[in-house]
N, CA, C and O atoms as CSV, one atom per row, in Angstrom:
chain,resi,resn,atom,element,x,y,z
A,1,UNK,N,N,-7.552,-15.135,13.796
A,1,UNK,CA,C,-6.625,-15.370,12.697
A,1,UNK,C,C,-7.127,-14.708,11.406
A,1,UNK,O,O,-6.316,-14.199,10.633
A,2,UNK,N,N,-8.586,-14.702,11.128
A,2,UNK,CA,C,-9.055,-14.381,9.630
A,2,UNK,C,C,-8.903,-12.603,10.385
A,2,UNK,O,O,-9.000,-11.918,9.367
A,3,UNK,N,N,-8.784,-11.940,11.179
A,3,UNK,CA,C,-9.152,-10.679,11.381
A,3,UNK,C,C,-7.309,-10.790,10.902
A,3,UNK,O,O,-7.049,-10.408,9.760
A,4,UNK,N,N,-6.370,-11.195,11.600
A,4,UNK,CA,C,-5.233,-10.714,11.009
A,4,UNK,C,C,-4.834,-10.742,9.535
A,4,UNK,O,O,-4.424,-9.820,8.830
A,5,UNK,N,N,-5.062,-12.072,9.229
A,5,UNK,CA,C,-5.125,-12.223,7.227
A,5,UNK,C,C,-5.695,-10.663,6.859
A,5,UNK,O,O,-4.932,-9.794,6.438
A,6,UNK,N,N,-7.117,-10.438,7.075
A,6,UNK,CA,C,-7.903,-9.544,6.425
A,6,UNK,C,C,-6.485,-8.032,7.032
A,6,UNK,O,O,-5.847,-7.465,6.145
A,7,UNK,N,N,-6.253,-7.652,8.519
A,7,UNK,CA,C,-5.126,-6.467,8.201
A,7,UNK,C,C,-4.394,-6.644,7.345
A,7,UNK,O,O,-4.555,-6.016,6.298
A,8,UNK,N,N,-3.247,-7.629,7.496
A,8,UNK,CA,C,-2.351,-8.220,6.572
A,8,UNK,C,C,-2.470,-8.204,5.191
A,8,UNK,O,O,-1.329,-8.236,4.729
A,9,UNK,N,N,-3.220,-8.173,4.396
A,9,UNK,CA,C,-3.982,-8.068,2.896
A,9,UNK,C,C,-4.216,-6.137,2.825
A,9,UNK,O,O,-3.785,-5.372,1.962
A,10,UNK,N,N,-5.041,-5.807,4.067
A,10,UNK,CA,C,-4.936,-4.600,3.992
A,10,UNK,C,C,-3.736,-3.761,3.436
A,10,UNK,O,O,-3.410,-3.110,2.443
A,11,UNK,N,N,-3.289,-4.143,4.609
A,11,UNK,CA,C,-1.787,-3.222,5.011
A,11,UNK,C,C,-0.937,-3.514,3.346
A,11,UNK,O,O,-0.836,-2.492,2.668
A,12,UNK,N,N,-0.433,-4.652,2.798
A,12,UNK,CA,C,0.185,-5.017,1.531
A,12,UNK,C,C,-0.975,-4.062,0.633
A,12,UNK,O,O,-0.574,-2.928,0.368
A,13,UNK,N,N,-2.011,-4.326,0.270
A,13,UNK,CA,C,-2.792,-3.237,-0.831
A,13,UNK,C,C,-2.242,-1.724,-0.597
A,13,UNK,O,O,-1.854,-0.925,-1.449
A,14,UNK,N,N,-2.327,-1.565,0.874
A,14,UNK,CA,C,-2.558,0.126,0.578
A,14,UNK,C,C,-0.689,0.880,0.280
A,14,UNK,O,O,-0.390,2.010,-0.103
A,15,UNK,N,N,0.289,-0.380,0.675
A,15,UNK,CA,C,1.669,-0.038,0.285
A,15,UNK,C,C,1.578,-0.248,-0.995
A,15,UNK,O,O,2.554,0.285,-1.521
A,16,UNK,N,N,0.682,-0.921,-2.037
A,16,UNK,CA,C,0.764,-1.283,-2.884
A,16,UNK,C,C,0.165,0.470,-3.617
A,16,UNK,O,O,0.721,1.094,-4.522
A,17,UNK,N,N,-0.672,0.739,-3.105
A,17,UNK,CA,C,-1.300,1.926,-3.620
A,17,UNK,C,C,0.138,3.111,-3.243
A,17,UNK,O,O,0.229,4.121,-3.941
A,18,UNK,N,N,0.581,3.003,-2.760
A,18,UNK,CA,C,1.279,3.947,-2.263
A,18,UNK,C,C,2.434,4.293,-3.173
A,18,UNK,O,O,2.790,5.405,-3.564
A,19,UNK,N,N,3.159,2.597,-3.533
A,19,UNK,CA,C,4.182,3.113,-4.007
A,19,UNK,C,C,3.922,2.933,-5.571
A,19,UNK,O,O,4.797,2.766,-6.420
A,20,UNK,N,N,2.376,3.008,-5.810
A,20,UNK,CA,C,2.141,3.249,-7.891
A,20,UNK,C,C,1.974,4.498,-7.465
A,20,UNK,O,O,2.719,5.224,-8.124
A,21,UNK,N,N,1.328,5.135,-6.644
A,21,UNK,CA,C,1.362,6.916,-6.664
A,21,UNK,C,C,3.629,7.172,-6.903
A,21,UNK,O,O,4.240,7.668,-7.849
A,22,UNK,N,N,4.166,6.567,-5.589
A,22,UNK,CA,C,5.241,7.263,-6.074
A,22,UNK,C,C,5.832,6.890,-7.508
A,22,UNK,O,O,6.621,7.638,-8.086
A,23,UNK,N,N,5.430,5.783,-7.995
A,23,UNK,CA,C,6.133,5.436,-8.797
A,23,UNK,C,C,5.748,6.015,-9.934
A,23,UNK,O,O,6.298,5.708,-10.992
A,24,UNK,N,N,4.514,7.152,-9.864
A,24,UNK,CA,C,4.148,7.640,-11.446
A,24,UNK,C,C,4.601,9.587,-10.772
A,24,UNK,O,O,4.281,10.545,-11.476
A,25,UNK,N,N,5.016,9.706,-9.989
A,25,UNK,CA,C,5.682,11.073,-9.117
A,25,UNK,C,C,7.405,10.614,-9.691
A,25,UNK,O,O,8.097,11.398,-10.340
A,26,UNK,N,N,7.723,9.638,-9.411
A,26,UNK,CA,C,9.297,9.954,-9.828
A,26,UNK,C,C,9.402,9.578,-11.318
A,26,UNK,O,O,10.549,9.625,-11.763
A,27,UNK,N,N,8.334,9.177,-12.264
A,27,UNK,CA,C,9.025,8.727,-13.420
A,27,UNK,C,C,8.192,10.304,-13.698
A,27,UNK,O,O,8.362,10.527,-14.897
A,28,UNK,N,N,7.586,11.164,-13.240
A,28,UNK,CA,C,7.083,12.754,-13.956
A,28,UNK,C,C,8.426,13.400,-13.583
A,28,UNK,O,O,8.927,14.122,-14.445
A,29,UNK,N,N,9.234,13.207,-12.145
A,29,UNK,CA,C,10.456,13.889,-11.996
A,29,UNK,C,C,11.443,13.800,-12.773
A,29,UNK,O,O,12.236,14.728,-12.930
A,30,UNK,N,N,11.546,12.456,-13.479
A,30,UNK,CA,C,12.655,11.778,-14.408
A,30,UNK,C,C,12.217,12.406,-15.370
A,30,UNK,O,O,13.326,12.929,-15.474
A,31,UNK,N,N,11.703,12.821,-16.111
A,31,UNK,CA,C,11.294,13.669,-17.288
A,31,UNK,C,C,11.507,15.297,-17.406
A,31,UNK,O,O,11.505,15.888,-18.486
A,32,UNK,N,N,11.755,16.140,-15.693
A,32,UNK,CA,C,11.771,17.257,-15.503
A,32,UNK,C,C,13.130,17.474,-15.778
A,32,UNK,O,O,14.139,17.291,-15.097
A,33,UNK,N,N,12.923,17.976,-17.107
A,33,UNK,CA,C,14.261,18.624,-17.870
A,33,UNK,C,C,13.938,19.152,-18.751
A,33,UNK,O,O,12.976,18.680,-19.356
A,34,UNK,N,N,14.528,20.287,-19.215
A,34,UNK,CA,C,14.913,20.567,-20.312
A,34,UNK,C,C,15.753,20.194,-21.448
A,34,UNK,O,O,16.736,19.458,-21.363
A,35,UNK,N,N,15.227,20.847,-22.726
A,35,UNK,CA,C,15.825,20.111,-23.557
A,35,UNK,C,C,17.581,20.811,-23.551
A,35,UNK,O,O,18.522,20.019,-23.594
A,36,UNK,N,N,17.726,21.684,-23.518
A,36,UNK,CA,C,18.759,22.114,-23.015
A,36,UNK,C,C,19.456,21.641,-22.063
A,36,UNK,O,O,20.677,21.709,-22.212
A,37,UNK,N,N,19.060,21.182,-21.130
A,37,UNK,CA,C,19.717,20.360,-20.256
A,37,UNK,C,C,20.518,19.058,-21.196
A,37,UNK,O,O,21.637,18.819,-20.743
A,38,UNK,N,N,20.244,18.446,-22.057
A,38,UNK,CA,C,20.299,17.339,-22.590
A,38,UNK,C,C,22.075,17.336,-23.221
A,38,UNK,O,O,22.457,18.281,-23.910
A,39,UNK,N,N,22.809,16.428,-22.953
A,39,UNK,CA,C,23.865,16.926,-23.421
A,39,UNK,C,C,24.845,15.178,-24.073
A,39,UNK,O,O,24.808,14.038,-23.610
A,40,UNK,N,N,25.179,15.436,-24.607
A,40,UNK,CA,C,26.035,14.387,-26.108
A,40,UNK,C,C,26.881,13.887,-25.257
A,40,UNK,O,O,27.564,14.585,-24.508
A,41,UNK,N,N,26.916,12.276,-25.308
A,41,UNK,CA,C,28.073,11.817,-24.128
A,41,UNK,C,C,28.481,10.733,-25.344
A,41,UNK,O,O,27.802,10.524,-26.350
A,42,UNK,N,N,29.810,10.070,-24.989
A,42,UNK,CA,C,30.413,8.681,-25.905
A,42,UNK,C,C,28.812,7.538,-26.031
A,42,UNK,O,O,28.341,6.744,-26.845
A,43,UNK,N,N,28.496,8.032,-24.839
A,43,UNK,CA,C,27.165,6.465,-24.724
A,43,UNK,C,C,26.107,7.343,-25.560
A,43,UNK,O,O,24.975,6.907,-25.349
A,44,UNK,N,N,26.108,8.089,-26.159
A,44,UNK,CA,C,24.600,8.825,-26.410
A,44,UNK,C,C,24.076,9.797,-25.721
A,44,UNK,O,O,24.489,10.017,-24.582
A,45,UNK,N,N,23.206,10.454,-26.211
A,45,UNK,CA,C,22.396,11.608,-25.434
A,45,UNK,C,C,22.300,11.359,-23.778
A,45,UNK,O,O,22.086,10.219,-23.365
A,46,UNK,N,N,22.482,12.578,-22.771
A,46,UNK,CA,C,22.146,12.137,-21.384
A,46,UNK,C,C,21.257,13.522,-20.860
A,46,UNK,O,O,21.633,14.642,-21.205
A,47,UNK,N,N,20.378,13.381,-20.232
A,47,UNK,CA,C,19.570,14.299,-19.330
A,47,UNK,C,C,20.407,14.662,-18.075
A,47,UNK,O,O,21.092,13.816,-17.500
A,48,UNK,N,N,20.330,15.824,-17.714
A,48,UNK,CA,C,20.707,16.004,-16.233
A,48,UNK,C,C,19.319,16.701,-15.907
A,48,UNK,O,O,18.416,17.269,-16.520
A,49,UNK,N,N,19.745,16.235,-14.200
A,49,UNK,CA,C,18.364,16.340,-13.978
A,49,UNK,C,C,18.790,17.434,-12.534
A,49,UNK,O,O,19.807,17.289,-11.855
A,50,UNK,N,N,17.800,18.434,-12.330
A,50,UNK,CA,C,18.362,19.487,-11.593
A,50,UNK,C,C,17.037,19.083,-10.110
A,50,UNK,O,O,15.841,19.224,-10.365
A,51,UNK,N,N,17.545,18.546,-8.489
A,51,UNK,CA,C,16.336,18.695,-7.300
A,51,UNK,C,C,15.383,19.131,-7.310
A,51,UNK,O,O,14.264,18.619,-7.275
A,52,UNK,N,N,15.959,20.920,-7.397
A,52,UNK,CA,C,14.624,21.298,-7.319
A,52,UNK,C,C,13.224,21.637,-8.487
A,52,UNK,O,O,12.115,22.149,-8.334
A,53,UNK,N,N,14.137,20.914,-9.952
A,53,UNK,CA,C,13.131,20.434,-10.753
A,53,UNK,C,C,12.072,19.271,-10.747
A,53,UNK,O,O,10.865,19.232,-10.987
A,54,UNK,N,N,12.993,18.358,-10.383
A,54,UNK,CA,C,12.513,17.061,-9.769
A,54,UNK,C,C,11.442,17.111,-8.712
A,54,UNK,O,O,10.353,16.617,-9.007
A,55,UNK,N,N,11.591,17.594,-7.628
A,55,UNK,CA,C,10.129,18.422,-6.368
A,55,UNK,C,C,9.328,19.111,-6.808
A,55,UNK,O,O,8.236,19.167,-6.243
A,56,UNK,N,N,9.584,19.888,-7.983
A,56,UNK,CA,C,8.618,20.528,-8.423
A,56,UNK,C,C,7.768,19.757,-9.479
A,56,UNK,O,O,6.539,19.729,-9.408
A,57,UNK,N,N,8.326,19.264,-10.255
A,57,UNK,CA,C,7.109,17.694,-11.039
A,57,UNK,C,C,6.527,17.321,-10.326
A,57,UNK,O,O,5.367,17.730,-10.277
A,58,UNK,N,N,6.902,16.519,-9.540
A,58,UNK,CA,C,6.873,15.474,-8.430
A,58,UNK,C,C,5.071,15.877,-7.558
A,58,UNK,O,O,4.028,15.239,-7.414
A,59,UNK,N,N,5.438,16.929,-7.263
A,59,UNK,CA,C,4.326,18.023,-6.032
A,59,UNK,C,C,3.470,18.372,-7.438
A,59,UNK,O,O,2.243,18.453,-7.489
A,60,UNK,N,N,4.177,18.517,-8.302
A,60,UNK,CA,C,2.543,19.172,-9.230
A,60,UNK,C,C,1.578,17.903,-9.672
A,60,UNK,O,O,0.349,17.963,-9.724
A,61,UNK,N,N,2.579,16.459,-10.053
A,61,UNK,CA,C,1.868,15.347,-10.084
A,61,UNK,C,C,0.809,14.860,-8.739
A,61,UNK,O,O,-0.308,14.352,-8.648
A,62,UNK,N,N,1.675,15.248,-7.967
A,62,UNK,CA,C,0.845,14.585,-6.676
A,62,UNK,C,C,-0.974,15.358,-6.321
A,62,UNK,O,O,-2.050,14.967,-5.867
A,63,UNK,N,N,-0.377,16.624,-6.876
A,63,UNK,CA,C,-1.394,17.762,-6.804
A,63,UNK,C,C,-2.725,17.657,-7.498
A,63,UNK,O,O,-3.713,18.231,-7.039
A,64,UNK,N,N,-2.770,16.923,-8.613
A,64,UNK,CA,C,-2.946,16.085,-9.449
A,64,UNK,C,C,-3.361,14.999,-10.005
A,64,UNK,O,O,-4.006,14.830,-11.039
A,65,UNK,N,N,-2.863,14.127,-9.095
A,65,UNK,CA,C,-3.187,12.354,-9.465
A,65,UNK,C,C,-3.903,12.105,-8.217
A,65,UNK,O,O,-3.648,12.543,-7.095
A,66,UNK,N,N,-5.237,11.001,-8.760
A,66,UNK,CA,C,-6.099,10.582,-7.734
A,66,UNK,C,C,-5.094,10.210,-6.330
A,66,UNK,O,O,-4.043,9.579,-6.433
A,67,UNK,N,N,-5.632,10.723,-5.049
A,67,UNK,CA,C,-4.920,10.418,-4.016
A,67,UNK,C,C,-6.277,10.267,-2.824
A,67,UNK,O,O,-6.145,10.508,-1.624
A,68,UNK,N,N,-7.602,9.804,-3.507
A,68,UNK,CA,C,-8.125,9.524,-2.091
A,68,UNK,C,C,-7.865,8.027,-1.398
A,68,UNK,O,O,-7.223,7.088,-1.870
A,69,UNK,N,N,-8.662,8.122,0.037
A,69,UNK,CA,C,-7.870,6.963,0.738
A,69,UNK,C,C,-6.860,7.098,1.629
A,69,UNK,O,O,-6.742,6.451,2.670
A,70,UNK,N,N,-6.010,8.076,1.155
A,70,UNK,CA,C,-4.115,8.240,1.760
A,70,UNK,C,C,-4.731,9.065,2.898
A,70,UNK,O,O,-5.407,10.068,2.670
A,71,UNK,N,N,-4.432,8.532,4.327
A,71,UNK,CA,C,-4.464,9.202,5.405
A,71,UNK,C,C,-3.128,10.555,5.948
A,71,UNK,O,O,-2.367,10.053,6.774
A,72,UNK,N,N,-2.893,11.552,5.737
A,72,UNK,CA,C,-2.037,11.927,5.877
A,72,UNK,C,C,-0.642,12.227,5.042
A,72,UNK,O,O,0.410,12.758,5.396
A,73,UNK,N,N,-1.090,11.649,3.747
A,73,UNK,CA,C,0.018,11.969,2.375
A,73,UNK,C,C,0.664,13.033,2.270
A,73,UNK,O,O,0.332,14.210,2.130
A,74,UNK,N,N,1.922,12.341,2.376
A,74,UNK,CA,C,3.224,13.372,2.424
A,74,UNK,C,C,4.309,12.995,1.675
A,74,UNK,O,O,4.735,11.848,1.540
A,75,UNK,N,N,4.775,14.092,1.153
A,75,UNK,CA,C,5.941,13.820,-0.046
A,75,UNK,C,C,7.422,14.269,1.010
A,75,UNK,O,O,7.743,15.439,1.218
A,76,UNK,N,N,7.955,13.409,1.410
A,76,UNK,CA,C,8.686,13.366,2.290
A,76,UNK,C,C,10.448,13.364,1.545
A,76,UNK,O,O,11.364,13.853,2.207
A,77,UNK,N,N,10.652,12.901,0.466
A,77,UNK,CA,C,11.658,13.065,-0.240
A,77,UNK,C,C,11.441,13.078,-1.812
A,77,UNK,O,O,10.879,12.181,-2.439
A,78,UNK,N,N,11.981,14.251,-2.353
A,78,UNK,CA,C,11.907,14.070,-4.793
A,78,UNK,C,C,13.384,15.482,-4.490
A,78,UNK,O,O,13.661,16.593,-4.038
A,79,UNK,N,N,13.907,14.159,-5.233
A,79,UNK,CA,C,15.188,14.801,-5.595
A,79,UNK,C,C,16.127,13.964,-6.898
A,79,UNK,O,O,15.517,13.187,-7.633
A,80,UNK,N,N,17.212,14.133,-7.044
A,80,UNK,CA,C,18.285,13.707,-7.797
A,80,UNK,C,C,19.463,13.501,-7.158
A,80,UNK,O,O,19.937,14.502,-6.622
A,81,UNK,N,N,20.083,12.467,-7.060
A,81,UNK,CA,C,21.307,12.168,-5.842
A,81,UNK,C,C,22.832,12.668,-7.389
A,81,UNK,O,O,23.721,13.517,-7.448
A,82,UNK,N,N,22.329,11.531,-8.347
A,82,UNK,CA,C,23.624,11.548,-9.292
A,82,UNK,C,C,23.125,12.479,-10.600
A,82,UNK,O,O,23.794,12.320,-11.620
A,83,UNK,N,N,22.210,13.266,-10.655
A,83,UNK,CA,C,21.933,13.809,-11.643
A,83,UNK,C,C,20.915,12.769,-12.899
A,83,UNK,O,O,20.566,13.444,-13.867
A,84,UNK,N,N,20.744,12.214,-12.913
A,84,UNK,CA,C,19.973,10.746,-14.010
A,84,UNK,C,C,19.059,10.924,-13.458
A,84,UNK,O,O,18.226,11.690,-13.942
A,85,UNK,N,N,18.808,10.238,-12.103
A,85,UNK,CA,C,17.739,9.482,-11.661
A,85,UNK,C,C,16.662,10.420,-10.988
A,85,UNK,O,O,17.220,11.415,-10.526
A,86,UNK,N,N,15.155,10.424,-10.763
A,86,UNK,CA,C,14.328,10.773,-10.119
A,86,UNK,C,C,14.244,9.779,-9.270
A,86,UNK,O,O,13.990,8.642,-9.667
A,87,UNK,N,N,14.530,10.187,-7.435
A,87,UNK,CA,C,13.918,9.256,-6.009
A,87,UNK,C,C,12.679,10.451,-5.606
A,87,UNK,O,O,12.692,11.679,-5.522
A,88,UNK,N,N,11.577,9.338,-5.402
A,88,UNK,CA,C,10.474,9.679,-4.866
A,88,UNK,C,C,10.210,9.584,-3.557
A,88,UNK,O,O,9.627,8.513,-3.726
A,89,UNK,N,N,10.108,9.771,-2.261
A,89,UNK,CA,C,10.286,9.421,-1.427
A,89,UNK,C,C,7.988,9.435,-0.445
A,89,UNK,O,O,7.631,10.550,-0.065
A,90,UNK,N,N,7.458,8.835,-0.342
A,90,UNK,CA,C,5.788,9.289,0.212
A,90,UNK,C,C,5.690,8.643,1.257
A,90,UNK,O,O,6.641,7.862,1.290
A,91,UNK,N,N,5.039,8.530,2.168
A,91,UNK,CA,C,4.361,8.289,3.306
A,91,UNK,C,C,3.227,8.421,3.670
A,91,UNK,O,O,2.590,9.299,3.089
A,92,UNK,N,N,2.715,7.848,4.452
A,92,UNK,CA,C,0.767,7.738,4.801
A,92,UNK,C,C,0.521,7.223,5.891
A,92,UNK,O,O,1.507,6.638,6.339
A,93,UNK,N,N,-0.480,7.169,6.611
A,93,UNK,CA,C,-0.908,6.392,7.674
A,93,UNK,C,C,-1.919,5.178,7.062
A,93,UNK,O,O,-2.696,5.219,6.108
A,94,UNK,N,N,-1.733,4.553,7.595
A,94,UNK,CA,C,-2.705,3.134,7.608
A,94,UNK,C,C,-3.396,2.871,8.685
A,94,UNK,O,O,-2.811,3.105,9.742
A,95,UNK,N,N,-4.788,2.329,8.766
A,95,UNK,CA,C,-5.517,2.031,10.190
A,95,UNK,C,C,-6.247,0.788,9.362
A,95,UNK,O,O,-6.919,0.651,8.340
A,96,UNK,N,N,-5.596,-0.198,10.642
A,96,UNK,CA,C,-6.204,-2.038,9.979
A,96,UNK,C,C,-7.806,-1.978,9.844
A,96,UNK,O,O,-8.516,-1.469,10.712
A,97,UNK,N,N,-8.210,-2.452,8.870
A,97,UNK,CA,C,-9.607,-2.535,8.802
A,97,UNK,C,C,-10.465,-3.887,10.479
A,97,UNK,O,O,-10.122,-5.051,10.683
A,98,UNK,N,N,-11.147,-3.365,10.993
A,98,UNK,CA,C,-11.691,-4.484,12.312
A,98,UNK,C,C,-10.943,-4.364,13.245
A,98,UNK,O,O,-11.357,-4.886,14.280
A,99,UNK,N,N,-9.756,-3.757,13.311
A,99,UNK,CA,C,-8.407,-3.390,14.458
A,99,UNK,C,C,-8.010,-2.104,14.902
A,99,UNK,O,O,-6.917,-1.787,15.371
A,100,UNK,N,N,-9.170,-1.281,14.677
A,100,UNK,CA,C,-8.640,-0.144,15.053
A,100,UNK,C,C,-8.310,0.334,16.436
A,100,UNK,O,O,-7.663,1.348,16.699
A,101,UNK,N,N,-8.874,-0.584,17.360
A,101,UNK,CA,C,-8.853,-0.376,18.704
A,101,UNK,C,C,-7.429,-0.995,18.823
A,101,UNK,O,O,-6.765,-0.269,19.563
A,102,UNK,N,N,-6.927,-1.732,18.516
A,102,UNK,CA,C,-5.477,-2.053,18.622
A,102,UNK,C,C,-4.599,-1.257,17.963
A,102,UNK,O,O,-3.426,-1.511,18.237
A,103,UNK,N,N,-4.807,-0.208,17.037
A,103,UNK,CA,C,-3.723,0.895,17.128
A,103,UNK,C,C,-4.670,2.005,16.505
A,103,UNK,O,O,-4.975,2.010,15.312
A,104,UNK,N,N,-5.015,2.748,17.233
A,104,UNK,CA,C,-5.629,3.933,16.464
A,104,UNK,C,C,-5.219,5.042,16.252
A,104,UNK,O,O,-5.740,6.033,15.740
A,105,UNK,N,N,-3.855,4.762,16.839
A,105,UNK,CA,C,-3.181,5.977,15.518
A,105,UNK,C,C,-3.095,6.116,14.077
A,105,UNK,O,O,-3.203,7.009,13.237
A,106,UNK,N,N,-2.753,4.340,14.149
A,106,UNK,CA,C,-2.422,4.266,12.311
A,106,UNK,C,C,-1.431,3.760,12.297
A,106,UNK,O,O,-1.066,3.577,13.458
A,107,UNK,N,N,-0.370,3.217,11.228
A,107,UNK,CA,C,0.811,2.772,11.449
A,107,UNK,C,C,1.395,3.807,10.503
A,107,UNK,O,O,0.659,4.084,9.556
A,108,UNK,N,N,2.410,4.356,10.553
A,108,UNK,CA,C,3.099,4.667,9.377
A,108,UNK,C,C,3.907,4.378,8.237
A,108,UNK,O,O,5.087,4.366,8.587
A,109,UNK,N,N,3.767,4.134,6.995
A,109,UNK,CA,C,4.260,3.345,6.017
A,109,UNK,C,C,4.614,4.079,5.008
A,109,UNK,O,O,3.716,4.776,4.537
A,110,UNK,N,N,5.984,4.165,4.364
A,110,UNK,CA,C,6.399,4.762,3.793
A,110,UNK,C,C,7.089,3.872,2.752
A,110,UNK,O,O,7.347,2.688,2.969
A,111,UNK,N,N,7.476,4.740,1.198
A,111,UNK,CA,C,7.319,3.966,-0.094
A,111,UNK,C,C,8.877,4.817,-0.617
A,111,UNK,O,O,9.054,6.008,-0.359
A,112,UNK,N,N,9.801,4.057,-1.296
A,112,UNK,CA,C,10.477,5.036,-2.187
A,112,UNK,C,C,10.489,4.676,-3.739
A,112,UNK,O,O,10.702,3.490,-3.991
A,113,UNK,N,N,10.323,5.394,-4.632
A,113,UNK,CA,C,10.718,4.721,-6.227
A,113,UNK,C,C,11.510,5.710,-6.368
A,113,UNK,O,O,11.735,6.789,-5.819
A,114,UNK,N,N,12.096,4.760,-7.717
A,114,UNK,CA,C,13.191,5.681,-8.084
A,114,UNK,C,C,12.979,5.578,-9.988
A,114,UNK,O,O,12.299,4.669,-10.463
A,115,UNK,N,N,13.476,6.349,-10.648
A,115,UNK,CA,C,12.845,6.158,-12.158
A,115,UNK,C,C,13.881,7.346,-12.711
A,115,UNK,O,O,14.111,8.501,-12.354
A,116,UNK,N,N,14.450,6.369,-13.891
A,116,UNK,CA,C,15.075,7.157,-14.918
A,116,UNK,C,C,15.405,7.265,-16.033
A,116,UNK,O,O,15.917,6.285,-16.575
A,117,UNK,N,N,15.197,8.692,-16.887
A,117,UNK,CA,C,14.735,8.979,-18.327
A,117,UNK,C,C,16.346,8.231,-19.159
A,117,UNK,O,O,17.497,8.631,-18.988
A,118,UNK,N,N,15.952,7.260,-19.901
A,118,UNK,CA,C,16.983,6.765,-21.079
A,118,UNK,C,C,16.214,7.173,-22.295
A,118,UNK,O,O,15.049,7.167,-22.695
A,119,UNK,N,N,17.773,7.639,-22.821
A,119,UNK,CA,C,17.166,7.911,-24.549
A,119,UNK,C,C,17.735,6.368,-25.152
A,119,UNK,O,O,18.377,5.475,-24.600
A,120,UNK,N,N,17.254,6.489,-26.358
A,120,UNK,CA,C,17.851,5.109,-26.951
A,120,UNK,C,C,17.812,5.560,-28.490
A,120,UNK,O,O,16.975,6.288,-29.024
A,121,UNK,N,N,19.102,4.849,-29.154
A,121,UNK,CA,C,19.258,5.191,-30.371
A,121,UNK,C,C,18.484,4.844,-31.652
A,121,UNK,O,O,18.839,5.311,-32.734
């Protein structure tokens, strides 16, 4: 039982690590704009935000920000669906600490954030 607690604690930390990496990858994508891009709406100023700007933050942050630990780190989705928002999409392998003989592949665990630039008046 204490060997499963101890995976279980594992496994929650390292999703926990996973999705502050994506979550500081899509709020660098949410920022990938130009100021030109920026355009005067009834609600106030709005950013549009262009994919393959967004992947390209995204991959230079990752390139970048501490990532040891991550077995296999992969940026599996950074895009813009409605133009606003940065989705981050990462993935990793995990191997239970004391359990490796019960899966030694790893499990695969994957994270999405999503983050987006508001101006405010």
């Amino acid at each position: 039982l204490v060997l499963l607690v101890v995976a279980a604690t594992s496994l929650y930390l390292e999703r926990k690590r996973l999705f502050t990496l994506a979550d500081g990858a899509a709020l660098v994508g949410a920022e990938a704009f130009e100021l030109d891009d920026v355009s005067l709406t009834p609600d106030g100023p709005r950013a549009t935000l262009d994919s393959a700007d967004v992947a390209a933050a995204a991959a230079g942050y990752l390139a970048t920000a501490p990532r040891s630990g991550f077995e296999s780190l992969t940026l599996e989705r950074a895009d813009t669906v409605d133009g606003r928002s940065a989705t981050v999409a990462l993935s990793a392998y995990w191997r239970p600490p004391l359990l490796t003989a019960l899966v030694p592949e790893g499990i695969r665990i994957e994270v999405t954030a999503v983050a987006r630039s508001v101006f405010s008046r």
